[in-house]
Structures are given as C-alpha cells and as structure tokens.
C-alpha positions, 0 to 999 in steps of 0.5 A: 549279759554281764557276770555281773548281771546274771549274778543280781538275778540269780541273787534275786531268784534266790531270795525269791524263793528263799523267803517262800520257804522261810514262810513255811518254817517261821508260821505255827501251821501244822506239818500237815498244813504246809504244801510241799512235804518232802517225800520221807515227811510224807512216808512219816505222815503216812505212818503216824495217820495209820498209828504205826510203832505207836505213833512214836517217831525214833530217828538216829544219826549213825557217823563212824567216828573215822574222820571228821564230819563235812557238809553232807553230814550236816545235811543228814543231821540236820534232817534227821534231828530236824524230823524229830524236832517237827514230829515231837519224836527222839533222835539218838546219836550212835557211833557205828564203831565197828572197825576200831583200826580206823577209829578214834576218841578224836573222832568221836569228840569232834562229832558231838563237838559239830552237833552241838555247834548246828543247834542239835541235841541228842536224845539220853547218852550218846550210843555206840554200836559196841555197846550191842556187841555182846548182843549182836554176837547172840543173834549171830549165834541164833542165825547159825542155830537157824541154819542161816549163817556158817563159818567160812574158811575162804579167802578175800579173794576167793569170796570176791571170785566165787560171788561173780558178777551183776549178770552171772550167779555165784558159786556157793562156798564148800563151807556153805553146808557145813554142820550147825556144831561146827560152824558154832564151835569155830565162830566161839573159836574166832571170837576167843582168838583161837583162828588168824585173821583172815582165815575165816569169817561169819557169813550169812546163808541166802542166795548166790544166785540173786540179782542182788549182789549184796544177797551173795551170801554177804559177811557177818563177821570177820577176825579183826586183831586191833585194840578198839577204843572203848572195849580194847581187846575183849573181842577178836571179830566185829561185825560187818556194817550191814549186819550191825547197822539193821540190828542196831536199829531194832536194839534202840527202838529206832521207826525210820532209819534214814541214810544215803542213797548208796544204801537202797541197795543195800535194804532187802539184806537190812530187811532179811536180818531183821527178818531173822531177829524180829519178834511180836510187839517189837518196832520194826525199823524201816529204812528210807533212802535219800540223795546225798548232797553233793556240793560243787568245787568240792569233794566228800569223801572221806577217804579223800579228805583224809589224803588231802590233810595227810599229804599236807595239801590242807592244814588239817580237818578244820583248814576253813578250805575245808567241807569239814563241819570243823573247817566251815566252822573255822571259816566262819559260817553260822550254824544258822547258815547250815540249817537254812541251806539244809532247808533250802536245798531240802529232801531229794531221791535222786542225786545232783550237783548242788551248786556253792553258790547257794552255800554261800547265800545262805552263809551270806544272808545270816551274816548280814543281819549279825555281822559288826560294820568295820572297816579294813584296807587290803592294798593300801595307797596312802592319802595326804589331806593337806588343809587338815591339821597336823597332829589332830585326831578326831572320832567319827561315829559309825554304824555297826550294823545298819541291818541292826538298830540295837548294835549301836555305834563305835568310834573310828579314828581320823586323821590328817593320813589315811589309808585307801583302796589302790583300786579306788584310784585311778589316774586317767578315769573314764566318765562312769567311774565313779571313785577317786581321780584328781580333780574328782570328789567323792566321799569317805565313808562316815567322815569327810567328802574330799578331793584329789588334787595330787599324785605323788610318784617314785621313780619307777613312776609308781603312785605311792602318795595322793593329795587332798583336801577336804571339805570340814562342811561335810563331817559325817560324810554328809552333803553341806549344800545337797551337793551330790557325789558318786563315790563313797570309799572306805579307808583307815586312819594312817595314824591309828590302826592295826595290822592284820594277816588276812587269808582269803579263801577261794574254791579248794578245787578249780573244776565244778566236780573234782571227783569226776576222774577223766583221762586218767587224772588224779582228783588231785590234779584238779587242786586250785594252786590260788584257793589261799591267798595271805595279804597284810592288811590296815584295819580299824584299831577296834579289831584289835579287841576282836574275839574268836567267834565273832563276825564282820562285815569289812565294808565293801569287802566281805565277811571276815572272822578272826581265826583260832591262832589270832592274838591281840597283839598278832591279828589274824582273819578269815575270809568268810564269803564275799559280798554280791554287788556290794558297791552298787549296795553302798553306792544307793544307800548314799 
C-alpha cells in the first residue's frame, strides 16, 4: 500500500472518531449524561455526588516561571481550566516561584500571555507561592515545635549518601534528634542570613527506612543567597517544592490538585505535610495524577528546550520549530486547534507516545474552516500565453474560502506572463499525469484553460520558458463546451504580484523520541539539519496588506501565516502545516 494510501486512511479514521468526540462537546447533555468520562472526571463526580468540600470544585494551574510554556503545558491547562469550566468551579493560576535563581518576570508574563491566547481565564488575581512565605515559614516552625522537622548540618552530598538506595534503608542524620530550641533558634538564624548556603537545611522527620525514597527524611528548606523577583532580598531560604506545593493548595482552598505523572510518587509526602497543618472544617486537597503528553519528534523538557535556544540551535522560546505555546503560536496554530487536540487525545494513566500527526490534524481542521484562499508560486517557471494581449491586465474573482460563504471574493490579477509550479510541468509526461505538457490542456485555477505548445530552454538545456494559448471561452476556469479537463494548477500574474520569503518548517528532530538516548548519544545528535528551509516565492499581490495573526490556505500548498518580522514592504510566511491529498481534493472539486 502507498504512503499516500495509508495517510487517506488514517485521515479517515481520524475524522471518524474526531467527530464522535465533537458530539460530546457541542451537545448540552450534562456531564453525567456523556459516555466516556475520563478517570479524574470520574473521581471528581464521585466527589460532588458524596458533597465533598461542599460540593465546590477548586483547581489550579501551578507553572514555575523558569521558561517558557510548551505543548504539555497546554494540555494541563486545558484540563485544568477545562474542569472548571464543565463543573461551574474556579481554577487559580499560581506561579510556583520558589527558586528565584531561575526566575524571571520574563517568564511569568509569557505565561499569562500563553493562557489568554488558549481561551482561558484565571480565577481573581494571579497567585505566587511567595505570597504564602511568610506562612509556610509558620507551618515549618509548628512542625519543628511538633517534633517532625530539625536543622541539619549535612552536606548535599552527605544526604544523598546517608538516604541510600530503592532496596537498602538509609542512615538517620547525627542532626536527626537534636533538641527542639535548637533546631528553632538555627532555622531563625538561617532565614535572617546568619548561616552559608549550604551549611544547613530544614529537613522534614519521617522514616529513613521507607520504601519510598521521597519519606527519607526530604528537604523542607535550604539557604538560598539570590534576589527573588518579587520579594528581593527579604528572605534568605525558600522552601523545597514538595513542601510548598501541598500547603500552597491547602492555603487557596484548592479540592483536586492535578499534576503529572512523575509526581505519584511523590503524594504520601504531599498527603504526610498537609497531615501536619490540616485543621477541622478545612478542605483538604487531594491529589490526582495524570500522564503527561509526550509528543513524537519532539522534546519537553525544559532543561532541554532551554539548551536548544542558549546554544543557538533554535532562534529563541517562540522559533515556530518550537513546542513552546509561544513558538506554536508564532507558527501559526489556533488556540482552537490546541484545545481539540487536548480533546482529542483526552486523560490517560499511563504514559505514551503521541503521535504529531494527530497535532497536525487538529491544526489542519480549524485552519480549513478560517483560513483565506490565496495563491503563491514557491518555484516559479515562467508561462508565455501567446494569443493573449499584450499590456492587458484583467481581475478574475476568487473564492476566499469555499468552506466559508461570508468570506466573500477577491480580485487577482492576470496577465499576458504568469507564473506556475516547476513541478506542474513536465516535458515527457506519462498518461496519468494529469498536469501541464506540450500539447496538453489543463485549467488555471479561476482564470483560463490553456495549453502548451512550447519549451523554451537556456544553453544547459534548462526549461526557463513555456508557450501557450489559451481559450477566451473558458474565463473563470470554466468548460465552454463540457469539454473536460484533468489538471487544475494554481499560478500568479508575472506582471502584478509580490514577493515573500517563505520558511518552511519541518520536524526539529528526525527520530520519533529524541529524548531517547542510546549508545551513548546526545539528544542533540538527534537534530534534523533540513527542519528549516528559506525559499523566495511570487504570491498574489493581496498579501501583501496581510496582518500578523491571519491565516491562509496557498492553494494546493498548505497553511501559511505571516510572521512577526513581516513587513509590507518585506513579506515573510510561515509554514503552518501541510495539506493532506490536496491535488486530488482540488482535482474532485473541479
């Protein structure tokens, strides 16, 4: 079976199944009424029919403001924003921001930026972990009161040996027991700036021996000497993200505090903490884990994403090669696009490898209902109509979305010279292609069938020139006498049109899991040397009024968007996404 083949059924399949899930979010049927609830929709019915917390529901969306946002992220946002939506609850948007050596403002303005773009508004004021500091700082005092957490005066590296290993207990500290006054008067010391960093730390009091490594007496505090970005200097320890994530949800009145995956492990100690703080008539936060999106071609984290940009293999956060919110943006995807692949793809326990081309789908789906009509030529061979006037110009009307009736018309130009496809042409033809070769007639999209009678060639014996006639029967590109013909090709007027740099985009890595490291390779080696490619390309002269944020359809081509540099006077496109058997689409139209 041909690639071709098996991408029409897969594009089949998918709109299949798509439109069964649109069912489900275009109908009023109540929550309860839909069939296939996800398993945390299920946890959270089950709660409200028990009248848990009131029968409130209280999410939040918790991003560290020490990058940028990606793909993964606005799959959680979209869940999260998304549950409160469907159940009438709230969802708070908190920065996490308790390591200010890796924050920025930067960061958390590109955050809020990237939640308003997906359609999603956050419950009052935006929340930041460091407004709870002073209160975190309290509950770390009670607990040292209690007796469940001590100064320790370990190293790093010291605590990594003593913790020791999945299947051997770890050694308690020689700090572990030391008295209550004192473990209260050198924490005061620590967060007044009296001790080194990394001279000591706040650890919590549970059980060196667990099983779970993350019960091994964890970190609660540490000595960190960085300005933050919203309370300067005025502390001198932050709290370690287990400790203030839980407690953070207690303080905000928070009912399901969703995360990823990696964090299951990680709930007896977010459930131990909020033992130690919980009082009567309080909601208690429960945590529920879900599967993060791991996207095919691409990686997530971070860490890497923060390389890719330092060390210049991407232009920055929002290069459209990007998984960034900010680089998808850039490229040209929807915000709708990104909540019906978050729909699509829906709620799982357990990890998998998504494939982009269900992405793409989506991206490709919203486009084709939104995007304007136009025509560009990305490798020009010029085309000679010898029986049409010289010096005349004349505007043809087009359609500027045929999947949309109130986009109306536009005017392009035609003329004696156009411009066509290299590709749509070939000298020698075979029977089945069904383009453009001498003696063959085929039709010009909204203007004139014509036909090659003519190769002009250079020296090398390069095709730089074809003649042609053309039938002044068939204005409109329609049949004069029900004649048929096989072929419809785009083109632009040689005589009016513009210019525009085109980057064409492909996948940023050429293995399906780059972050899969073998044989000693770098997830750099993985890099696609062809994901960008710049081509000069002739367009219709209508683009040139083109405005950032618009879309468009380049006939028989794909999605293309103008990109933030683009000026009038200096066009500049980017490559959404391509069209699936987009000649033989246009072809059945015809």
């Amino acid at each position: 079976m041909s690639s071709s083949k098996i991408e029409i059924i897969f594009d089949t399949y998918i709109v299949s199944h798509f439109k069964k899930k649109l069912f489900y979010m275009t109908t009023n049927e109540s929550k309860t009424e839909k069939s296939s609830l996800n398993f945390i929709e299920q946890i959270i019915e089950k709660d409200l029919k028990e009248g848990k917390n009131n029968k409130a529901i209280h999410v939040r969306f918790p991003p560290e403001p020490n990058g940028y946002l990606h793909i993964g992220h606005a799959k959680s946002i979209c869940l999260n924003f998304g549950l409160a939506e469907a159940y009438d609850g709230t969802c708070n948007l908190r920065f996490d921001d308790t390591n200010p050596s890796k924050e920025n403002i930067e960061y958390v303005e590109s955050i809020k930026k990237d939640i308003e773009w997906l359609g999603f508004k956050w419950h009052e004021q935006p929340k930041f972990t460091s407004d709870y500091f002073e209160q975190l700082y309290q509950y770390a005092i009670s607990m040292i009161k209690a007796g469940h957490a001590y100064v320790c005066e370990q190293s790093a590296e010291e605590i990594a040996e003593y913790k020791g290993t999945p299947t051997t207990a770890g050694k308690e500290s020689t700090w572990r027991n030391r008295p209550i006054d004192e473990s209260l008067e050198w924490f005061e010391k620590m967060k007044n700036g009296e001790v080194e960093e990394g001279k000591m730390s706040l650890r919590a009091k549970i059980d060196m021996s667990s099983p779970n490594m993350h019960l091994r007496d964890p970190l609660m505090y540490r000595i960190k000497r960085a300005s933050h970005h919203r309370t300067g200097n005025d502390w001198n320890i932050y709290p370690m993200y287990d400790f203030a994530h839980g407690q953070s949800d207690y303080i905000e009145g928070i009912t399901h505090s969703i995360c990823t995956l990696e964090f299951e492990v990680h709930r007896p100690l977010y459930d131990w903490f909020l033992d130690q703080i919980i009082e009567e008539g309080h909601i208690r936060p429960r945590q529920i884990e879900f599967a993060r999106l791991n996207l095919s071609y691409t990686v997530m984290s971070k860490r890497k994403l923060l390389q890719l940009v330092e060390e210049g293999h991407v232009s920055g956060w929002d290069d459209p090669r990007m998984p960034t919110i900010s680089g998808i943006r850039r490229r040209g995807y929807t915000p709708k696009s990104m909540r019906t692949f978050a729909e699509m793809i829906g709620v799982a326990k357990r990890d998998n490898m998504i494939d982009l081309g269900k992405l793409e789908f989506a991206v490709r789906e919203d486009l084709n209902k939104i995007a304007l009509r136009r025509m560009a030529v990305m490798d020009p061979l010029k085309v000679v109509i010898t029986n049409y006037p010289e010096n005349k110009i004349e505007h043809l009307p087009a359609v500027n979305n045929p999947e949309d009736e109130t986009a109306g018309e536009r005017m392009i130009p035609f003329s004696r010279e156009i411009y066509i496809e290299r590709e749509d042409f070939m000298e020698d033809a075979p029977k089945k292609f069904f383009r453009l070769s001498v003696g063959r007639e085929v039709r010009l999209r909204y203007a004139y069938f014509i036909t090659c009678n003519e190769v002009i060639k250079n020296e090398q014996g390069e095709i730089v020139e074809l003649r042609a006639t053309y039938d002044p029967e068939s204005k409109g590109g329609k049949s004069p006498d029900g004649r048929k013909v096989k072929g419809t090709l785009h083109w632009v007027s040689a005589q009016e049109n513009k210019q525009a740099q085109i980057n064409i985009y492909d996948r940023l890595f050429n293995v399906e899991d780059p972050q899969k490291i073998e044989n000693g390779q770098n997830f750099l080696d993985n890099l696609n040397p062809d994901s960008l490619k710049t081509i000069t390309a002739f367009v219709e002269p209508s683009l040139g009024e083109s405005r950032i944020g618009e879309h468009f359809q380049f006939e028989r081509i794909g999605y293309f968007c103008p990109d933030y540099d683009s000026k009038p006077n200096q066009l500049i496109f980017n490559k959404t996404v391509g069209l699936k058997d987009s000649w033989a689409k246009l072809a059945d139209k015809d």
